[in-house]
C-alpha positions as CSV (number, residue, x, y, z in Angstrom):
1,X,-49.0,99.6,-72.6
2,X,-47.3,98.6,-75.8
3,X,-43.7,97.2,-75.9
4,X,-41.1,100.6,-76.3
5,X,-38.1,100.5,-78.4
6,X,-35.2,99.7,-77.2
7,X,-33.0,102.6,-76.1
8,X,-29.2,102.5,-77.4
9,X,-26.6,103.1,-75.3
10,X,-23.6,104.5,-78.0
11,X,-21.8,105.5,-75.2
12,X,-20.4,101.9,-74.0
13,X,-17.1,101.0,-75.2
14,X,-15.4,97.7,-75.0
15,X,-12.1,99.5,-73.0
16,X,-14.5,100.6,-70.2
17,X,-16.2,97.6,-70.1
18,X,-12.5,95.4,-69.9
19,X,-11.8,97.9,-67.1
20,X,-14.4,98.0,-64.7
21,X,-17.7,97.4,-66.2
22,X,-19.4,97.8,-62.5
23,X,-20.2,101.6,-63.3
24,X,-21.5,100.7,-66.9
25,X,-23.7,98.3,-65.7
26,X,-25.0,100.4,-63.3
27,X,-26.2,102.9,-65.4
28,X,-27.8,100.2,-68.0
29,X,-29.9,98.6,-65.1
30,X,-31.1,101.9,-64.4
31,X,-32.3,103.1,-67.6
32,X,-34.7,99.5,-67.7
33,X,-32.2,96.9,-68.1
34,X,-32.6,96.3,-72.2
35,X,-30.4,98.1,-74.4
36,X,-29.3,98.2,-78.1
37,X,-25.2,98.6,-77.6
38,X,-23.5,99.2,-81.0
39,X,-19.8,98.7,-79.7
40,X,-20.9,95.1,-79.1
41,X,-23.4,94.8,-82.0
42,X,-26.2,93.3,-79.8
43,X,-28.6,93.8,-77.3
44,X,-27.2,94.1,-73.9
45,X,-29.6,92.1,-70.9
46,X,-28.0,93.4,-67.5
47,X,-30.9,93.1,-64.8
48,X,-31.5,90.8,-63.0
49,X,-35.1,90.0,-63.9
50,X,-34.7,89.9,-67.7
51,X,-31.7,87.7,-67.4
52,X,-33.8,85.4,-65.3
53,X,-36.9,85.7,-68.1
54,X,-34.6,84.3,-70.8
55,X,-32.5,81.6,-69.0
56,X,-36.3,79.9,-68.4
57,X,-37.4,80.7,-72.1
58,X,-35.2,78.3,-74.3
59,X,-38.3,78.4,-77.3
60,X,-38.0,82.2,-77.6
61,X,-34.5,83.0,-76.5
62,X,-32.4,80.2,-78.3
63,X,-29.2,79.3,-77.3
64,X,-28.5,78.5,-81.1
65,X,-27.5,82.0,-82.3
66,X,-26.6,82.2,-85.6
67,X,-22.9,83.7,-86.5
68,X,-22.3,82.5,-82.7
69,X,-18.6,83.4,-81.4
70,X,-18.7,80.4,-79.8
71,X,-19.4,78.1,-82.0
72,X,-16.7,80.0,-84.1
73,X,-14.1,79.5,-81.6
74,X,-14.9,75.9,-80.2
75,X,-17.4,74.0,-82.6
76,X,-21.5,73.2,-82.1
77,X,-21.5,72.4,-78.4
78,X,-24.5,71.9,-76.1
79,X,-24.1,75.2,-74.8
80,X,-25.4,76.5,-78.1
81,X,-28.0,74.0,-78.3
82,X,-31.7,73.9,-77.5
83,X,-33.9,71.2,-76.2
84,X,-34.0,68.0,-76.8
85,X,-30.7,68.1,-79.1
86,X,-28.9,70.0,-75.9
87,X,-30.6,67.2,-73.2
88,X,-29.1,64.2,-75.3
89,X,-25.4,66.1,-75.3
90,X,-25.5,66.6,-71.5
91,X,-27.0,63.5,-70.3
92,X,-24.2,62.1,-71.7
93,X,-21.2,64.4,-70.2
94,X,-23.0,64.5,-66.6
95,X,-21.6,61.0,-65.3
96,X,-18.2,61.9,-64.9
97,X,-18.8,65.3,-62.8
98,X,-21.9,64.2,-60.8
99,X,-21.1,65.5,-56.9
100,X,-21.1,61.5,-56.2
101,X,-18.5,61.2,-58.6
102,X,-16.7,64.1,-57.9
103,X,-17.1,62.8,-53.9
104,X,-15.6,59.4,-54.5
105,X,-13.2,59.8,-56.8
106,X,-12.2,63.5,-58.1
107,X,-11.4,64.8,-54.6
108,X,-8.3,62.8,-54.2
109,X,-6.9,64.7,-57.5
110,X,-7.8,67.6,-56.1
111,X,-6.0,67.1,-53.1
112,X,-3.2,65.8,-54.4
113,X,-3.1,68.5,-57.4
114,X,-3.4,71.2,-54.6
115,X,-0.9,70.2,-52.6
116,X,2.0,69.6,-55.7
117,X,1.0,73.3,-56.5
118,X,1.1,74.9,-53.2
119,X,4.7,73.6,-52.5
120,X,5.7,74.5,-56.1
121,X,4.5,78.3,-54.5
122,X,6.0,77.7,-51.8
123,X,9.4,76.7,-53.1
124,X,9.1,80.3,-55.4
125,X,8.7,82.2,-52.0
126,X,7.2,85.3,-51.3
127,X,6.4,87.4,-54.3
128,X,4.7,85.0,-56.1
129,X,1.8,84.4,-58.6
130,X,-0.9,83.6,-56.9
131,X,-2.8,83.2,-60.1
132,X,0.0,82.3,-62.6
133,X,1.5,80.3,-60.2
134,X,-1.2,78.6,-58.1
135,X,-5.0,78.9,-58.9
136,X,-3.9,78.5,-63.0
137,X,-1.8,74.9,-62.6
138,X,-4.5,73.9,-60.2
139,X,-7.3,73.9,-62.2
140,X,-5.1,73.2,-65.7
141,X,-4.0,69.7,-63.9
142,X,-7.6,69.4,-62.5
143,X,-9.3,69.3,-65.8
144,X,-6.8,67.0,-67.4
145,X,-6.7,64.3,-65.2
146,X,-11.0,64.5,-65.4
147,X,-11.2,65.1,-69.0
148,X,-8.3,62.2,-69.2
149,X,-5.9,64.0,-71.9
150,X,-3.0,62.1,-70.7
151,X,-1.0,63.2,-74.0
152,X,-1.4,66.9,-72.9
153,X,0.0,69.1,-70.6
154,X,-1.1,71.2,-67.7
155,X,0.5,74.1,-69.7
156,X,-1.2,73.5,-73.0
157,X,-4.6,73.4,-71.0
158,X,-3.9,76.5,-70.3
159,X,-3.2,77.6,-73.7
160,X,-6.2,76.4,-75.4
161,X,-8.7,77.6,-72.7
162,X,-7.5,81.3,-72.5
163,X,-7.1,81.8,-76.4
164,X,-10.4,79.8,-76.9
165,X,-11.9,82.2,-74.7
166,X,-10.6,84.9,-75.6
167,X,-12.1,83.9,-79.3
168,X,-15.4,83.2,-78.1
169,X,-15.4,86.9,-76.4
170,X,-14.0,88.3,-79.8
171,X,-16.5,91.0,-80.3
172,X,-14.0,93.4,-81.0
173,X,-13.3,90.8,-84.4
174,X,-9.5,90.9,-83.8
175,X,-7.9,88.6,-86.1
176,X,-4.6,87.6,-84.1
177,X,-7.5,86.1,-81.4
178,X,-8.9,84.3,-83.9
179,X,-5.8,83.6,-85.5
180,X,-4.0,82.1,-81.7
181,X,-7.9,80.4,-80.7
182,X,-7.8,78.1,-84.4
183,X,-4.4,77.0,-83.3
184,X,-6.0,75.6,-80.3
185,X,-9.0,74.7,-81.9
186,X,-7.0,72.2,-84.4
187,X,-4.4,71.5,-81.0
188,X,-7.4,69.6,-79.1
189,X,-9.4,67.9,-81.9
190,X,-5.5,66.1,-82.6
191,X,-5.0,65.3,-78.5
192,X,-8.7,64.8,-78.2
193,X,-8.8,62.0,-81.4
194,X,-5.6,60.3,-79.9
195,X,-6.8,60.0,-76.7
196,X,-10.5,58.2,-77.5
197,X,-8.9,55.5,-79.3
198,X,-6.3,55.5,-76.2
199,X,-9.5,55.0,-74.1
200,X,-11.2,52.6,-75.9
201,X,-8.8,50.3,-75.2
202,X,-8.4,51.0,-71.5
203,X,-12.3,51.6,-69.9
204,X,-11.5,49.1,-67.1
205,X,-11.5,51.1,-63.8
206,X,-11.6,54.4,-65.9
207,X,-13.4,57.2,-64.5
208,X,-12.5,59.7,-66.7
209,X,-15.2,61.8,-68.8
210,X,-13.7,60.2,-71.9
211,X,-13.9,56.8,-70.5
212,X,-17.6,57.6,-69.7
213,X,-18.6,58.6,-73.2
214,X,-17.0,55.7,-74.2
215,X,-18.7,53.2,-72.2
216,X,-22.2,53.5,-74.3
217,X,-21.2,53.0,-77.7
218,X,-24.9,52.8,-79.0
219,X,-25.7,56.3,-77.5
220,X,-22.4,57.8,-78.9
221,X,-22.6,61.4,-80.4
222,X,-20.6,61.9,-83.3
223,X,-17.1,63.0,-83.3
224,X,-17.6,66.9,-84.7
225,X,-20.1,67.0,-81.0
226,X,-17.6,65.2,-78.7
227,X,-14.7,67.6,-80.1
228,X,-17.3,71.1,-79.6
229,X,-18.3,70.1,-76.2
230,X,-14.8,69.0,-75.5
231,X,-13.6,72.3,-76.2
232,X,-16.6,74.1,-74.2
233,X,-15.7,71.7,-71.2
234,X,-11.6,72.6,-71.7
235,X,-12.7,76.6,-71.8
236,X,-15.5,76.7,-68.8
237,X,-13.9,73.8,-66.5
238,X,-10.7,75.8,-66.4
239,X,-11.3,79.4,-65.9
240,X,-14.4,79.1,-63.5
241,X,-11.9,77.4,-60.2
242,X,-9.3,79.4,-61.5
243,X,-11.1,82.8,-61.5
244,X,-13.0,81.7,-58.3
245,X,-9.7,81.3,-56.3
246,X,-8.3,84.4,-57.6
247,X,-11.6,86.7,-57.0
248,X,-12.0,84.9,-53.5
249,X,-8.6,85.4,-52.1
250,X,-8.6,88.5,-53.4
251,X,-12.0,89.1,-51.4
252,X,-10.5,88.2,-48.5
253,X,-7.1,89.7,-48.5
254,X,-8.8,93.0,-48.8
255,X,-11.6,92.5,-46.8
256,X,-10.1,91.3,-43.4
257,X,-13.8,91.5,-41.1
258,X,-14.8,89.1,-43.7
259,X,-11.6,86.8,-43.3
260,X,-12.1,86.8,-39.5
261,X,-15.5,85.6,-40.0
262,X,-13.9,82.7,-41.8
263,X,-11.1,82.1,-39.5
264,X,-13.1,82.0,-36.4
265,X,-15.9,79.3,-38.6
266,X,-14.1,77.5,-41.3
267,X,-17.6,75.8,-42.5
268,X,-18.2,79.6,-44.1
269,X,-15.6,78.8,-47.2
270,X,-18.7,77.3,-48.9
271,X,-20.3,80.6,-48.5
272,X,-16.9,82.4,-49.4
273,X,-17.4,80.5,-52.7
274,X,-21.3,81.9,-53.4
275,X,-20.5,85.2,-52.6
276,X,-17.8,85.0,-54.9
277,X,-19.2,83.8,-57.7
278,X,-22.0,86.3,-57.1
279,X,-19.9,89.3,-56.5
280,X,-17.8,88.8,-59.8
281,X,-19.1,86.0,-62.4
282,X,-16.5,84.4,-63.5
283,X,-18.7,84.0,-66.9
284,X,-20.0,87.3,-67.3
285,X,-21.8,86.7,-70.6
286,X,-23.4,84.4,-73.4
287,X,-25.7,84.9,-76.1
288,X,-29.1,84.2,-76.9
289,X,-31.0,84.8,-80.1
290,X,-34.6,85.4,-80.3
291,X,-36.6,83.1,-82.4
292,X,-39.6,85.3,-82.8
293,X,-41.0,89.3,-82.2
294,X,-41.2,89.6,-78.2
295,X,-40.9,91.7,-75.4
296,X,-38.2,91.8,-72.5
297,X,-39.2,94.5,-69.4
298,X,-40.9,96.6,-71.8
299,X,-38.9,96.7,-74.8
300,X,-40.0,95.3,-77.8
301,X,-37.4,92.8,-79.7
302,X,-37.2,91.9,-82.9
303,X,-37.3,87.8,-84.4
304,X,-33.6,87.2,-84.9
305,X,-32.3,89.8,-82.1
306,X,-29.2,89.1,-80.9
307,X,-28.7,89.3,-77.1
308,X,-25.7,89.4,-74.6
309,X,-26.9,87.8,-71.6
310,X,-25.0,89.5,-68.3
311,X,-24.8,87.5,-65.6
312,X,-22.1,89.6,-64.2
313,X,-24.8,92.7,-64.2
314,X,-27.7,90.6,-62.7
315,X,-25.9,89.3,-60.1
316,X,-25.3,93.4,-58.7
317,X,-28.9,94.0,-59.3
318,X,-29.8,96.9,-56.9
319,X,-33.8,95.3,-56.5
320,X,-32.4,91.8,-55.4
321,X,-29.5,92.8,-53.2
322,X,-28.6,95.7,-50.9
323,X,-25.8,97.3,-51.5
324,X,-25.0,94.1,-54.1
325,X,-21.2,95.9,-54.7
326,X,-20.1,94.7,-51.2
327,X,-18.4,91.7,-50.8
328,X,-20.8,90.6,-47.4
329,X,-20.8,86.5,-46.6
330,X,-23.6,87.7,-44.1
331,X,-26.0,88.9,-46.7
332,X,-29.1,87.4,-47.2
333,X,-29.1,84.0,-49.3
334,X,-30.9,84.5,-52.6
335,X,-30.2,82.6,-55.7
336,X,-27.5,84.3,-58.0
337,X,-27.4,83.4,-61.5
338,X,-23.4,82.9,-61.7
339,X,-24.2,79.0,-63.1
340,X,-27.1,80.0,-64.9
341,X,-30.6,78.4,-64.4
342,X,-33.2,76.0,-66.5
343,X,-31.9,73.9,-68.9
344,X,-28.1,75.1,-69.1
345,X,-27.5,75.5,-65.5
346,X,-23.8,74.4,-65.4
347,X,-22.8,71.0,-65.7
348,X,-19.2,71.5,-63.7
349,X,-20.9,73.7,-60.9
350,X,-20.2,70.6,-58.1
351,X,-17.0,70.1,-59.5
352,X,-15.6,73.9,-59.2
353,X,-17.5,73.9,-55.8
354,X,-14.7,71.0,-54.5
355,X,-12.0,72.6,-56.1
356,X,-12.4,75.6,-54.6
357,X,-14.9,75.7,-51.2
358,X,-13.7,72.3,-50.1
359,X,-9.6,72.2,-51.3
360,X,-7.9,74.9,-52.6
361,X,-9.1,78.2,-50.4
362,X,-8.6,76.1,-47.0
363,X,-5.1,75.1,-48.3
364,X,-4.2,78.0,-49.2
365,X,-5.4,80.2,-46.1
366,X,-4.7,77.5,-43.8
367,X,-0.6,76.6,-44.8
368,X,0.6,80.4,-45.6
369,X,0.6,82.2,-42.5
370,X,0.0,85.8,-42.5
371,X,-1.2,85.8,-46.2
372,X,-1.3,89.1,-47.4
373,X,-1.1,91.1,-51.4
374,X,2.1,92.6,-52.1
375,X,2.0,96.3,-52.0
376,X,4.9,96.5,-54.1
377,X,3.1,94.4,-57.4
378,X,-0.7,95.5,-57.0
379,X,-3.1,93.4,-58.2
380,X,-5.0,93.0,-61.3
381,X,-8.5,92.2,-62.4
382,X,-9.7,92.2,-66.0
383,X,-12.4,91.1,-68.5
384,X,-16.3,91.5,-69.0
385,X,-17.4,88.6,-70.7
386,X,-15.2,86.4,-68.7
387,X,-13.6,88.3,-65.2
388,X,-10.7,87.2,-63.5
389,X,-7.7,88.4,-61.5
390,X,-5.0,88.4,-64.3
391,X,-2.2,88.8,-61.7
392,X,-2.2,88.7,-57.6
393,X,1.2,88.3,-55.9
394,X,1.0,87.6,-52.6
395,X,3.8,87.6,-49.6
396,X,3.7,85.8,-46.3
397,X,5.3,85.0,-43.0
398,X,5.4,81.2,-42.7
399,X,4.3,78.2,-43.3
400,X,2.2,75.8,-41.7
401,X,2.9,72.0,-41.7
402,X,0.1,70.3,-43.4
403,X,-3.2,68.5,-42.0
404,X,-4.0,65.6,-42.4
405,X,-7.7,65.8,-43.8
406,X,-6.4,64.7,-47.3
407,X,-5.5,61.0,-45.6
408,X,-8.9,60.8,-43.8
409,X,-10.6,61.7,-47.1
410,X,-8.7,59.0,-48.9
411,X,-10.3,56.6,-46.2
412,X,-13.3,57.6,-47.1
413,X,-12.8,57.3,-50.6
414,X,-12.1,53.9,-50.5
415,X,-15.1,53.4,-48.7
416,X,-17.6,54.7,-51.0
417,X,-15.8,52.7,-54.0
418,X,-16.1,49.6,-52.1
419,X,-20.2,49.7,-52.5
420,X,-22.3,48.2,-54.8
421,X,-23.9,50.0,-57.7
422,X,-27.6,49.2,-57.7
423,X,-29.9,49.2,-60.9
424,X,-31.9,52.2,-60.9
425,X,-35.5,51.6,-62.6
426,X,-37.2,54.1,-60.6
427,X,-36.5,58.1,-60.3
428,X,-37.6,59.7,-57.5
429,X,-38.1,63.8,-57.2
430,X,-37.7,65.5,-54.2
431,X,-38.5,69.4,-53.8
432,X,-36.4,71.2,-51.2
433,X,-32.7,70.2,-50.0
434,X,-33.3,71.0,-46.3
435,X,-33.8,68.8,-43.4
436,X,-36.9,67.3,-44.5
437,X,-35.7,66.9,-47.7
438,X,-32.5,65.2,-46.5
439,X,-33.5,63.0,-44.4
440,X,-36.5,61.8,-46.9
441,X,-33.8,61.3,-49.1
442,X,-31.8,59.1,-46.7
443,X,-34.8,57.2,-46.4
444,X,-35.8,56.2,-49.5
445,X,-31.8,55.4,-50.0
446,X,-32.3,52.7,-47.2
447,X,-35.7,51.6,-48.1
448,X,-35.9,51.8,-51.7
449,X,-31.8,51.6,-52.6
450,X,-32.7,50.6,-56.3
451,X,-34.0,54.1,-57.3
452,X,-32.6,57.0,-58.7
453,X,-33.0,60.2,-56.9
454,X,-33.3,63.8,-58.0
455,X,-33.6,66.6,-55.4
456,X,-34.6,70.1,-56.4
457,X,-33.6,73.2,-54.1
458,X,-33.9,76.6,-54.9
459,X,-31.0,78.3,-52.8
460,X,-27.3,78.1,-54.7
461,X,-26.6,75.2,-51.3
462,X,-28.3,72.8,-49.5
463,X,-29.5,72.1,-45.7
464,X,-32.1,74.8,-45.6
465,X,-32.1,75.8,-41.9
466,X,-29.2,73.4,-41.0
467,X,-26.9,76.1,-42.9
468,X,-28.9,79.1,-42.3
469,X,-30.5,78.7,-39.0
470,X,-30.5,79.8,-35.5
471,X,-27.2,77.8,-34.5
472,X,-25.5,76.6,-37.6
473,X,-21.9,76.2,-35.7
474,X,-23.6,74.2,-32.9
475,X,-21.8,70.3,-32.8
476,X,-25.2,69.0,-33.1
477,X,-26.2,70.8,-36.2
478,X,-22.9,70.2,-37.8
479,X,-23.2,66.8,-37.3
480,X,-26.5,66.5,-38.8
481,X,-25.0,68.6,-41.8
482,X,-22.0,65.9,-42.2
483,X,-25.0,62.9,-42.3
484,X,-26.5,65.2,-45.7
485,X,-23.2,65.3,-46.8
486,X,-22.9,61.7,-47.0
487,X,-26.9,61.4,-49.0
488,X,-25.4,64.2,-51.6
489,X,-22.1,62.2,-52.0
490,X,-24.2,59.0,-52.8
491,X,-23.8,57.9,-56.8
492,X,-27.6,57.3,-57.0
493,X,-28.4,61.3,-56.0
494,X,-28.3,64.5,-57.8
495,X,-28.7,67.5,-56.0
496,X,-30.0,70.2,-58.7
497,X,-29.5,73.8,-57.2
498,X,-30.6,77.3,-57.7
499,X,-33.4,76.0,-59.7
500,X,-37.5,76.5,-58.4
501,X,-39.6,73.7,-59.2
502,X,-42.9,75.6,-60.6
503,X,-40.8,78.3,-62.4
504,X,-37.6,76.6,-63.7
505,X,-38.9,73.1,-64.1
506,X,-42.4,72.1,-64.5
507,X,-44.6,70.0,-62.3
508,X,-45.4,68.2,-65.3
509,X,-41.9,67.5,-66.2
510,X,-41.2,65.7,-62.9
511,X,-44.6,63.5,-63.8
C-alpha cells in the first residue's frame, strides 16, 4: 500500500493546546497519529509508535532542523545536533551528572538545598507556593551549584530558563518572548564567560560541570558550543525537577488511594516519579526535520518536513497503556518516552531522579503533616510544549521534626570520596539491570576493578524482579536492592535506561 498524505488538522489551536491538550491529542492519535497542523506550521507526531520510529532514526529524522526555535533561543547545542558532532558534545557534559557523581557528591546539595527551601515554606505558612515558593528555588539552587555559576543567582536561573523556554516554544512568533529570551540569552554568555576563567583558576577539588569541561583542555569545544549547551542545560536541568515536583504532588494530593500506597511503602516515590513523568512530560515536544522523502505510520513525508515530536501524546497512547489518563503507580511497567530514547536520551535523567524520587517528594510529604491543596486558591497547570503546574498552594496541619537520613547520607558520602579512582582501559557491556545483571556487575567490579562498565536495561528503572516481583517490600529483597544501589552509585558504572539493546543500540555498536 503506498504512503497516504498526510491529513491536516486546521482545527488545533495553540489556546486549546496551552489549556489542556489531553483531548486534542486524543483525537490526533486516533485519526493515525501523523498530522499536517497549520497553527503550529509543522507536522504534528503524537503516537506512541511514530514517536518511537524517529527518536531511533537520527539519519532520516535530524535533530538539526533548519530555522530551529531552539537554536534561536539558546545557540547550536547538542540537542540539535546529529551523530558524531552531538556524541563529542555530550561525552564531554556527562562527567559531572553521571548517577556516581550525582551519588557522591550532588546529593549533599540536594539535601541541603531542600531543606533551606522547605523551612523558607515553612516560615511563609499555610497558603503558600508550592511551586513559586518551593519546587522553583529548589531546582534554581540545584542547577547553580552543579553548573557552578557562583556569580548568579537562584532568582536569575529562574529568569533565563522560563524566558529561554518560553522562546524555544515560540511558535506563536511573539516578539516580547523573543524580545525577554535575548536578554537572557546575552545574561548567561556574560556569567557563563566570567565564570570559566573563574574556574580555570580553581579545578582543584572542583566537581562542578564547568570545572569538568575544563579539566581536558585538548578536547575543549569552542566557546559559541559551551555557551548553546550551557543554555540547553540552564533551560532542561531546571524545569524537568521543578515540573516533576509540582505534577507529582499534585498527583498525590488529588489522588489520596495513591498517596496511601506511598505512605504505607515509601520505596514507591521512585515509581511516583515514573508515573509522573509519564502521565504529564515535563518536555512535551522537540523537533525533528527529515533529511529525505519517507514514510511515518502510513503517511508519506516530504525531504525537509518539519516535525513536532510529542512526547506528551505518546506517553497517553491508548495501544501501550490502559486507561493511560489515570494517574495508577500500579500499572504495568513499560518504557515511557518522557527522557527520550537513542542517541538523545537525557543527559540530567539521574540527576532529576535524586532531586525529586530520592529528596524533595519525601521531604516534603514526610515534614508537612496533613498536606493538602488549598480550596480557596485552586491550582494551575499550563503549557504543551513544556507542562507544568504554574501555581499550587498548599495548607497543612503541622510539622514534623526532621530525619536524620541527610547526616547518614553525608557518611556515606565521605565514604565513596575516600576511594581510589582506577584507570579504566577496558569497557564492559552488560544487557539487563536485574539481578543477574547486578550482581555480574558487582562482580566484574571486584574482579576486574580497572574496567569501565556500561549496563543496558530496557525498563525506565533498574532491579528487574527485585522491584517488580512477587515480594518487593520483603527485608530480604530490599536488602538485596540497597547492595545494586551501591554497584549503580559506583564512578566506574553507567546505568543506561529505557533503551533496548537490538532496537535502540546495535549489537554491533557494543562490539
Amino acid at each position: 500500500m503506498s504512503a497516504r498524505p498526510a491529513p491536516i488538522a486546521d482545527w488545533v489551536t495553540i489556546p486549546e493546546l496551552t489549556a489542556d491538550p489531553f483531548p486534542t491529542f486524543t483525537r490526533l492519535r486516533a485519526e493515525g497519529g501523523v498530522h499536517w497542523v497549520p497553527a503550529i506550521d509543522r507536522y504534528l507526531i503524537t503516537s506512541y509508535e511514530a514517536v518511537h520510529t524517529t527518536e531511533l532514526d537520527q539519519d532520516t529524522f535530524s535533530a538539526n532542523e533548519e530555522g530551529s526555535l531552539q537554536i534561536r533561543a539558546m545557540g547550536h547545542s547538542m540537542l540539535r545536533k546529529d551523530d558524531p558532532e552531538h556524541y563529542v558534545e555530550r561525552k564531554a557534559w556527562e562527567p559531572a551528572l553521571r548517577p556516581g557523581m550525582v551519588k557522591r557528591v550532588w546529593m549533599d546539595v540536594f539535601h541541603r538545598t531542600a531543606s533551606r527551601y522547605l523551612a523558607e515554606l515553612i516560615e511563609k505558612g499555610p497558603g503558600a507556593d508550592l511551586i513559586a515558593d518551593f519546587a522553583a528555588p529548589y531546582a534554581a539552587e540545584n542547577l547553580r551549584e552543579v553548573i557552578g555559576l557562583h556569580n548568579a543567582t537562584q532568582e536569575d536561573l529562574q529568569r533565563w530558563s522560563q524566558t529561554m523556554i518560553d522562546a524555544t516554544g515560540n511558535y506563536a512568533d511573539d516578539p516580547r518572548v523573543w524580545a525577554l529570551g535575548k536578554a537572557s540569552y546575552d545574561e548567561v554568555d556574560a556569567a557563563l564567560d566570567e565564570m570559566l576563567v573563574w574556574h580555570g583558576k580553581h579545578l582543584d577539588d572542583n566537581p562542578s560541570l564547568i570545572a569538568q569541561l575544563l579539566r581536558s583542555p585538548e578536547e575543549l569545544m569552542p566557546l559559541e558550543s559551551i555557551r548553546a549547551n550551557m543554555k540547553m542545560t540552564i533551560g532542561g536541568g531546571l524545569n524537568e525537577p521543578r515540573d516533576a515536583i509540582g505534577v507529582a504532588t499534585w498527583a498525590m494530593l488529588t489522588h489520596p488511594e495513591q498517596r496511601a500506597l506511598v505512605e504505607q511503602d515509601p520505596s514507591l516515590w521512585t515509581t511516583v516519579f515514573e508515573e509522573t513523568i509519564r502521565w504529564v512530560a515535563p518536555i512535551g515536544l522537540y523537533s525533528r526535520q527529515t533529511t529525505r522523502d519517507t514514510e511515518l505510520n502510513g503517511v508519506a513525508l516530504p525531504a525537509g518536513a518539519k516535525l513536532g515530536i510529542c512526547l506528551l501524546s505518546a506517553n497517553r497512547d491508548e495501544e501501550i497503556w490502559a486507561q493511560p489518563e489515570r494517574f495508577d503507580l500500579r500499572r504495568e511497567v513499560k518504557p515511557h518516552l518522557a527522557f527520550g530514547k537513542g542517541t538523545h536520551v537525557c543527559l540530567g535523567s539521574w540527576m532529576a531522579r535524586a532531586e525529586v524520587a530520592e529528596v524533595a517528594l519525601p521531604l516534603l510529604f514526610d515534614r508537612l503533616q496533613g498536606l493538602r491543596i488549598d480550596p480557596a486558591n485552586p491550582a494551575e497547570i499550563s503549557g504543551w510544549v513544556f507542562r507544568g503546574m504554574t501555581k499550587l498552594p498548599a495548607l497543612w496541619d503541622g510539622v514534623s521534626e526532621p530525619k536524620s537520613t541527610t547526616e547518614t547520607h553525608a557518611d556515606c558520602t565521605s565514604a565513596h570520596r575516600s576511594s581510589p579512582q582506577h584507570s579504566t582501559p577496558h569497557r564492559i557491556a552488560i544487557v539487563g539491570a536485574g539481578p543477574s545483571g547486578s550482581f555480574t556487575a558487582q562482580s566484574l567490579l571486584r574482579e576486574a576493578p580497572q574496567c569501565e562498565i556500561d549496563v543496558y536495561e530496557a525498563q525506565p528503572v533498574p532491579f528487574g524482579l527485585i522491584r517488580y516481583g512477587v515480594a518487593p517490600d520483603h527485608q530480604g529483597t530490599k536488602s538485596v536492592a540497597r547492595q545494586f544501589e551501591k554497584i549503580y552509585a559506583h564512578p566506574a558504572v553507567r546505568l543506561i535506561c529505557n533503551v533496548r539493546v537490538g532496537t535502540d543500540v546495535t549489537w554491533e555498536s557494543l562490539r
